[in-house]
N, C-alpha and C positions, 0 to 999 in steps of 0.2 A: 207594589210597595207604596206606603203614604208620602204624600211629598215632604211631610213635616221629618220624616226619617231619611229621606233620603239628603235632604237640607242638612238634618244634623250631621250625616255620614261622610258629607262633601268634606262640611266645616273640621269634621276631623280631620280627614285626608289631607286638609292644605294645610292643617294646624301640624301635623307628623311629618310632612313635606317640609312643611319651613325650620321645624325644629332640626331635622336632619339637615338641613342645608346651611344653616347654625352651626352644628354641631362641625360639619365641613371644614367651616369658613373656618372657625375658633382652630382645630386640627393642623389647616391650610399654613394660618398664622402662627401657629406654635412652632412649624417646620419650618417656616420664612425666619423664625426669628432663632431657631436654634442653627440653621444654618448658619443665618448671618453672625454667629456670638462663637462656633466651632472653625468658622473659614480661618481668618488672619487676626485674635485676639488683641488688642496692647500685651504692652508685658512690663510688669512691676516690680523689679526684685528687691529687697530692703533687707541688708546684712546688716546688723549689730558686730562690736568689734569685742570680745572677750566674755560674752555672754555664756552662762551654764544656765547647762536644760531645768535645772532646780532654779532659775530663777524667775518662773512661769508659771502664771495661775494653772494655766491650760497643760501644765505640764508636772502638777501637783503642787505648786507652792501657794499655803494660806495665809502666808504674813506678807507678800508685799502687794500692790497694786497694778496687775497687768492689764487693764478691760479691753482694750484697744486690740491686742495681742490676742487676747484670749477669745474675743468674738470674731476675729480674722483665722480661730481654729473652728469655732463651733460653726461657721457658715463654710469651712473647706474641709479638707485633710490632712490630719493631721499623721507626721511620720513618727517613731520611737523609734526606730534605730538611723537615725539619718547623720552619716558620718562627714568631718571634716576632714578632708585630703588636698584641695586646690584651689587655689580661687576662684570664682565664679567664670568670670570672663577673661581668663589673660592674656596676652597682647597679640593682635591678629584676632583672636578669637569672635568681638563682635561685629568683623568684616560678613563673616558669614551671615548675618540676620539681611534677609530682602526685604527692598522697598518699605520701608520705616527709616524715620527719623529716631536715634541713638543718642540718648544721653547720661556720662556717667553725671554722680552728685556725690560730692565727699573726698574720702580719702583713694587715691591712686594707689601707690604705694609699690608700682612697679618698677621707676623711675624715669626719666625725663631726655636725659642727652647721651650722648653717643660721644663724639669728638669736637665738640665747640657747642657752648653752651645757647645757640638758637635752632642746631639741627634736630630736637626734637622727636628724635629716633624712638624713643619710647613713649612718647606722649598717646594719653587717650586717640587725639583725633589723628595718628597715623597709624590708629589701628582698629577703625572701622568705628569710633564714633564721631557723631556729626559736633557734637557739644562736650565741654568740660567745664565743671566749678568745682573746687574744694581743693584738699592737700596734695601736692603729688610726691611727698611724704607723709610722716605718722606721727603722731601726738606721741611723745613724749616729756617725762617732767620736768624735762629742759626749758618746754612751750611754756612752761607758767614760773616766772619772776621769783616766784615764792616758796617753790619747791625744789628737795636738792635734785642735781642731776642726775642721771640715768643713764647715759650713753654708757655704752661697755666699756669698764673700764681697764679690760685686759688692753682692747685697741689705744686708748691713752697711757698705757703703758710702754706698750710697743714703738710707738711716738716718740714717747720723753727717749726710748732706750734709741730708738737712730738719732737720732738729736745728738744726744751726748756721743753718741761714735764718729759723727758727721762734724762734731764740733771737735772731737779728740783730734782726726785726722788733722783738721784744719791747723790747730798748736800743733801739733806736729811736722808739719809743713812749714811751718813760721820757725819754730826751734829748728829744723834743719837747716830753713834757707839763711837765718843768723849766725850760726854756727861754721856757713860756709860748706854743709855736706851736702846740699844740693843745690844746683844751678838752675833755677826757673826765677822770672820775673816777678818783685813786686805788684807788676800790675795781674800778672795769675790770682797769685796769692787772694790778692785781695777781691777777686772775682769769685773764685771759690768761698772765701768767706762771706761774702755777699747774699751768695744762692744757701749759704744754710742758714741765714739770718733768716732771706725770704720765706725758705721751708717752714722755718719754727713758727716765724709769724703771721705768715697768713693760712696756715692750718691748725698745726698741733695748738697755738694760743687759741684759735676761734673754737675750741670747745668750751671757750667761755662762753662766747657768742653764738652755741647753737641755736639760741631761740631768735637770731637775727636772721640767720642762713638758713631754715632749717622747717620753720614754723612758720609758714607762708599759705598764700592762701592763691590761686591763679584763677582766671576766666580765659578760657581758650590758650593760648600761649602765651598770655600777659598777665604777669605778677601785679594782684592787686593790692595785696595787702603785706607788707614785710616791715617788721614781723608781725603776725594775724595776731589781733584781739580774741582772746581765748574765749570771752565771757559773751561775745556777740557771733561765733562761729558758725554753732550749730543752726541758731536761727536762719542765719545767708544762706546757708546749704537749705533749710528745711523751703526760703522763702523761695530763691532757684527753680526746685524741684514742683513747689507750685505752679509757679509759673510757667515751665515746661509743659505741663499737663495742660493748662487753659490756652499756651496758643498752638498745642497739637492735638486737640480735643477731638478732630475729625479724622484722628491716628491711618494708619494701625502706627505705634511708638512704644520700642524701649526705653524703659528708666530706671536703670541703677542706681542707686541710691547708698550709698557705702557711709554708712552713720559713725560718727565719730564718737560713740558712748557707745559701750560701758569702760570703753580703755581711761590706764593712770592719763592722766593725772584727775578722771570725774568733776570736770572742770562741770556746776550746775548754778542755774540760775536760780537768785533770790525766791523767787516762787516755789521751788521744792525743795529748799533747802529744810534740814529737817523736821519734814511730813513724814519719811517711812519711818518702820519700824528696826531698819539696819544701815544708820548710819548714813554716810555720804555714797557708799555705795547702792545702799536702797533706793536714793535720791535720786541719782543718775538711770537706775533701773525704771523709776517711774517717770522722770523726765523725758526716758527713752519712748517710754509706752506713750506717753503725750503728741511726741511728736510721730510716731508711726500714726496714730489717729489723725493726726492735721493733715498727712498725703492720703491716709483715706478715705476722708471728709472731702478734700481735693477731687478725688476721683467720681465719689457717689454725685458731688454738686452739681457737676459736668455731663452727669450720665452716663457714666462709663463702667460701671460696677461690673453687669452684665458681658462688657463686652475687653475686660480686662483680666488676665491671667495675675493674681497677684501671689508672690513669694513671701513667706522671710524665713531669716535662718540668722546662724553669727556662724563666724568665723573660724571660732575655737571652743572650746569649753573654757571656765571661767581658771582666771589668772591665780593658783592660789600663795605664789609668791609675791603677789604684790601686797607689800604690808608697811604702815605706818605705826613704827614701834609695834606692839601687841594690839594695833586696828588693822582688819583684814578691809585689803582695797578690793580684792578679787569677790569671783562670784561664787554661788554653791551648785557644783556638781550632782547634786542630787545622793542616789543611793554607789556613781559610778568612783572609781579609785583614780587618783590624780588629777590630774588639769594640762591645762596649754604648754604647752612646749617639753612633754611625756612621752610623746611619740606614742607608744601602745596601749597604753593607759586608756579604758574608757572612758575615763572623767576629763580628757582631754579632747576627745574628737566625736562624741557624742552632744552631739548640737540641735536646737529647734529644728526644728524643718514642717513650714506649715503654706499648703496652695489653695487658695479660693479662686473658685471660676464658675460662678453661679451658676446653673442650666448647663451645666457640662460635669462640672466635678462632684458626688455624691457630700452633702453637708453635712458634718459629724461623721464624718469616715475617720475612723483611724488604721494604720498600718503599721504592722512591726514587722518586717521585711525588713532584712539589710539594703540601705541607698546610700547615697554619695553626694558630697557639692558639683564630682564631676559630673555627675549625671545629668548637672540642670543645663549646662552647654547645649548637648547634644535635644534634650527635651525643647531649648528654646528656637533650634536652629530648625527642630524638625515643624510647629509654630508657625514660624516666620518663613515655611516655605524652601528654606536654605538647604545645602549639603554641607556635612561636615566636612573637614578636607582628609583624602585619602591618600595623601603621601606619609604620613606617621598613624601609630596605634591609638586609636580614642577610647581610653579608657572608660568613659563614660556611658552609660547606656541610657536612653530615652526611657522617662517615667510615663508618660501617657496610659501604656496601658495598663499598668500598674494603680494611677490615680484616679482613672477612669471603672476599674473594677473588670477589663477584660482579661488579667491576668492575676493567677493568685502568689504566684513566685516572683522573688525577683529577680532581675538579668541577671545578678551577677552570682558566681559562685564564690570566686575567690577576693579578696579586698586585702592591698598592701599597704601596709604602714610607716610611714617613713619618717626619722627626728632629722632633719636636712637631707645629707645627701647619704645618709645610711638607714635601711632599714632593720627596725626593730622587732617587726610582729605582722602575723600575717592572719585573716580568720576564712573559715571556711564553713560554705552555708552551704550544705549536704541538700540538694534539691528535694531525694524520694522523699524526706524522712522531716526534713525543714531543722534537722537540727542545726546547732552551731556552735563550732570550734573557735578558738584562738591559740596561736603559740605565739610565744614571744622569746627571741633567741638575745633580743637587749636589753634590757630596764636601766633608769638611771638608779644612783645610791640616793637616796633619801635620807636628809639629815637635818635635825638631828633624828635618832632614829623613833619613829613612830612619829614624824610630824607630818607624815603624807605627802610631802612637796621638797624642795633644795631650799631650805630657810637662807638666808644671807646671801641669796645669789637670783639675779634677775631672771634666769632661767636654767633649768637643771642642763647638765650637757648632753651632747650626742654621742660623742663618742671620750675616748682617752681614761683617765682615772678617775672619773667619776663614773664612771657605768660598772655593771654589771652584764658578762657573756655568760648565758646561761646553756650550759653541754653538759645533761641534753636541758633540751629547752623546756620551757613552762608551756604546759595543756592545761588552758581550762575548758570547762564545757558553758556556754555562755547562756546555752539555755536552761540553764537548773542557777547557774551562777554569776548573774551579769555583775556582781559589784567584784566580780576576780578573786575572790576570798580564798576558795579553797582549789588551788591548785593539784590537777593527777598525778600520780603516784607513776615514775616507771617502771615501779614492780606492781601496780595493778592489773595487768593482764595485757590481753592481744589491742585491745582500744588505743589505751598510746600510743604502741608502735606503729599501728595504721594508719593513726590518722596523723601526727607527724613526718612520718614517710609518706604520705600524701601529699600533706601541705609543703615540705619540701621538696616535693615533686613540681610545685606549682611556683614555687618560689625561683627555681632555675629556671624555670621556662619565662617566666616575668622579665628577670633579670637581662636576657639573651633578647628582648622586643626593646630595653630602654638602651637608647645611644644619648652617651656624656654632648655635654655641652659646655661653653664655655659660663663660670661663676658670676653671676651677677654683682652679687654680694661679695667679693674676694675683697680682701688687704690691700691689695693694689689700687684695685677701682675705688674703694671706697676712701682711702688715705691720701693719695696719689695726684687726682684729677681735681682736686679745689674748681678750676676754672668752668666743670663745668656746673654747677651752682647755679639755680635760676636765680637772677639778680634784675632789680629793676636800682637800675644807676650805676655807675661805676664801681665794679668791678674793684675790691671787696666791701667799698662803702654802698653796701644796701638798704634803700630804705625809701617804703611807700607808703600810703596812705589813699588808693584813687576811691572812686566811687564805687562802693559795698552794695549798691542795689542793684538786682538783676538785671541786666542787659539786653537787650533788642535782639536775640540770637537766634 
């Protein structure tokens, strides 16, 4: 053989040799790097408060401005049937995530004390996170000077009505003991009347005063701001959650992010005030997109895209009772029937739900599989390494394989619906067949009739005489009719019967896993316990101002 060929033949051999060892190397690094971005992720989650799926470029809306939102779908996966049932992380909940630093941002909204207003029983950081900043209440139109109130006013009724019983007794007590028909002490007397002076006025009066008590703003267990500047909020929350991000950039780190938009009172600033095309509500919607883009832009600066799991979703579907004369403050639901506080209603608990995770989650995936908010617990904890806890039923199931493309179903079969502490409607996603049912054995009355929502009243009810019991109950079939229109017939055949007697086969077996607990939210606790009130100063004169910019935490 010529040396000139066998020279050429070398130079290929080492030129194939090196390309493969190339080719290796690049391989090598792609598994280096996908391992390292699949091990122990950050984790991002970003809820919106009152938001409907209709109000989403990515989610078919072409009149308002989502881009932020909408390329946080085109780069992840996006869900279409992703239901609201619980809150993301509720208390104890983020104990589970290992080794990571936890931090909520925004609204808490679980509450705060227990039996003295510094034991902090329900505070964020006594339930597994490291940091707190924002409400650990909720925005309402109490929070803004300018707007009427909103608190329920059946509860200030109930108020005035012991008041007046508490004050009846008392003249009563006075006409007795003047009259000589009973024997107790002027200084009784006047003790008693004392404590329902105290009653009237340092509670049932401070429903003047809920935007003192009420509308606050804390950094860890210290009230910063009382009562919060409405019109500088959002930005402390957005600026917080920066800043968590840059000094835990070498993670792995949780960040809730609980956004105080799109809820009343769409408190927006000068800058988009009206830009959209609907109003103050449009405003607050693209306000909202704004600021989801600043913790994006936050994350990508840092380097951390790839190595970040990021969420968002809202809360509820859009509010469609909240209204300003004939100006709709709520959001659009899209093609679904009802809104927030519906209980079964799709236009109430069909919500965004969108996850990007570069190099792990397929980009421009969409899913219509029925999910859940509870589902993202269990997904986050499985994540972070963590176990969920096995002393109660977790209703949630892990999205992973579902978002990852190793599963084409979803966990779950059955999904309950619930308007407080009564369920409404239950749906059932038939595995072989992927169809899907709903029954709904409650509905509220809608009034007036055909305006789709409870006009004149802050939220439809759950139960009593404003509902409807439906025996038998309403079948619809979800997959031919997600907007609920046309409801089955119980004289159309053996289908009905099956599949309601299915689903109420599923419905007692549910029932027989949930054990009662004591009310959060009761009469008592909420009317009752004034004292415990996060207060920076004495105790009912509240009132601060400390320093609003992110802290050393």
């Amino acid at each position: 053989m010529a040396p000139t060929v066998q020279r050429r033949r070398a130079a290929h051999a080492a030129r194939d040799s090196l390309n493969l060892l190339l080719i290796m190397c690049l391989l090598l690094k792609t598994c280096e790097l996908k391992s390292a971005n699949t091990s122990k992720p950050n984790i991002l989650l970003i809820m919106a408060d009152d938001l409907g799926i209709g109000d989403l470029g990515c989610y078919g809306n072409d009149t308002l401005r989502t881009p932020n939102i909408d390329r946080l779908a085109e780069e992840g996966v996006r869900l279409t049937q992703h239901l609201a049932a619980a809150p993301l992380c509720t208390p104890s909940r983020a104990a589970f995530l290992t080794g990571r630093h936890a931090f909520r941002s925004g609204k808490w909204h679980q509450g705060v004390n227990c039996a003295s207003r510094n034991d902090h029983c329900h505070h964020p950081l006594h339930h597994g996170f490291d940091y707190f900043y924002g409400m650990p209440f909720t925005l309402v139109n109490d929070c803004h000077p300018d707007r009427p109130p909103s608190l329920d006013s059946g509860l200030r009724a109930r108020l005035w009505l012991y008041t007046q019983i508490m004050a009846l007794g008392v003249l009563t007590i006075v006409a007795g003991k003047a009259c000589r028909l009973i024997s107790i002490s002027w200084k009784l007397v006047l003790s008693v009347a004392t404590l329902v002076l105290l009653f009237f006025t340092s509670w049932y009066a401070s429903f003047g005063f809920v935007r003192r008590w009420n509308c606050i703003l804390m950094r860890n267990h210290e009230v910063t701001e009382q009562p919060m500047v409405l019109e500088r909020a959002a930005s402390l929350v957005l600026k917080e959650a920066v800043s968590f991000i840059a000094r835990n950039k070498q993670g792995p780190f949780l960040l809730f992010v609980s956004l105080l938009h799109v809820h009343i009172p769409l408190v927006t600033t000068e800058r988009f005030l009206g830009k959209s095309r609907h109003g103050l509500y449009g405003d607050n919607v693209e306000e909202m997109d704004w600021l989801v883009g600043e913790i994006l832009n936050a994350v990508e600066e840092h380097g951390l895209k790839n190595t970040t799991l990021t969420y968002f979703t809202s809360d509820h579907g859009g509010h469609l009772q909240a209204r300003d004369g004939h100006v709709q403050l709520g959001g659009w639901n899209g093609i679904y029937r009802g809104g927030k506080g519906m209980a079964g209603w799709e236009g109430g608990i069909r919500v965004p739900g969108i996850f990007r995770w570069p190099g792990v989650l397929p980009a421009g995936h969409v899913i219509h599989e029925p999910t859940s908010l509870m589902d993202v617990f269990p997904t986050v904890v499985q994540l972070a390494g963590g176990q969920v806890p096995q002393d109660r039923v977790i209703d949630g199931r892990s999205l992973l394989p579902l978002l990852r493309g190793d599963a084409e179903r979803s966990a779950h079969e059955f999904l309950f619906h619930y308007c407080g502490q009564y369920l409404h409607a239950a749906r059932w996603h038939e595995k072989d067949s992927g169809r899907l049912w709903k029954v709904h054995y409650t509905t509220p009355d809608f009034h007036p009739e055909g305006a789709g929502a409870c006009r004149g009243s802050s939220m439809c009810p759950c139960s009593g005489a404003g509902v409807t019991h439906h025996d038998p109950p309403l079948l619809f079939d979800l997959s031919g009719d997600p907007s609920e229109a046309r409801p089955l017939s119980p004289d159309a055949g053996p289908v009905y019967r099956e599949v309601v007697a299915r689903v109420g086969r599923a419905v007692r077996e549910h029932r027989r896993s949930v054990r009662p607990v004591p009310e959060q939210l009761s009469f008592q606790n909420v009317a009752w316990k004034p004292w415990l009130q996060p207060c920076c100063g004495p105790f009912p004169f509240c009132a601060c101002s400390r320093d609003a910019d992110p802290g050393e935490t």
